[in-house]
N, C-alpha and C positions, 0 to 999 in steps of 0.2 A: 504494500500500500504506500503509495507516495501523494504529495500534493500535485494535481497538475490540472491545466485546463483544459480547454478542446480545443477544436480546431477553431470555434467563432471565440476563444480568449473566454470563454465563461469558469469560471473557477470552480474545482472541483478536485477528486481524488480519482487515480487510476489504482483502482484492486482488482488485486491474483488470488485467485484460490481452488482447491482441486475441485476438481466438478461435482457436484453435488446437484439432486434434480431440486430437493426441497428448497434448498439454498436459492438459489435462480427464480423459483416461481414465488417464492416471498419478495428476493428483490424487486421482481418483477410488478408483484401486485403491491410494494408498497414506494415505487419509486415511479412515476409517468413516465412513458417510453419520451412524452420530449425532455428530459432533466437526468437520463441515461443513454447511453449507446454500448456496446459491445464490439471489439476491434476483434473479428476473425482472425485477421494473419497473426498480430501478437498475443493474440488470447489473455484478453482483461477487459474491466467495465471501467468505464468513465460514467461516475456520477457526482450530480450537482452538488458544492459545499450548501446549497440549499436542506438538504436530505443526508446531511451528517448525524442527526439523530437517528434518522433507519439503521444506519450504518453501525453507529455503535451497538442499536440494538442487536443487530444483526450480526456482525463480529465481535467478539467477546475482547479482542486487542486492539480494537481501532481506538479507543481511550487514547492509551499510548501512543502509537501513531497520530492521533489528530495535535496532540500537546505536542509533539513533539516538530511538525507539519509549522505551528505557530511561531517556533521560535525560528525560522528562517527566514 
């Protein structure tokens, strides 16, 4: 998980994680496909620092990562 934006500069985070179906269909239902994307060839999602609370919900070490995101 790192801090990065997309391609239109909107701020956000690029996370990896092994494939998991439930994992994806939560992100999924709890992030709008406009405020995520999915990059096939490098396999990771870009989503919005909008939806950094899913996130943490969602990942149990994004905490860490997000704090850590900040001080750069």
């Amino acid at each position: 998980c790192i801090r990065a934006g997309n391609e239109d500069m909107n701020p956000g985070w690029r996370i990896q994680f092994d494939y998991d179906p439930d994992l994806v269909e939560a992100l999924k239902g709890q992030v709008p496909h406009t405020e995520r994307k999915w990059n096939p060839e490098e396999k990771y999602w870009w989503v919005s620092d909008k939806y950094l609370n899913v996130l943490k919900q969602l990942f149990s070490n994004m905490e860490a990562f997000s704090a850590q995101g900040k001080l750069l």
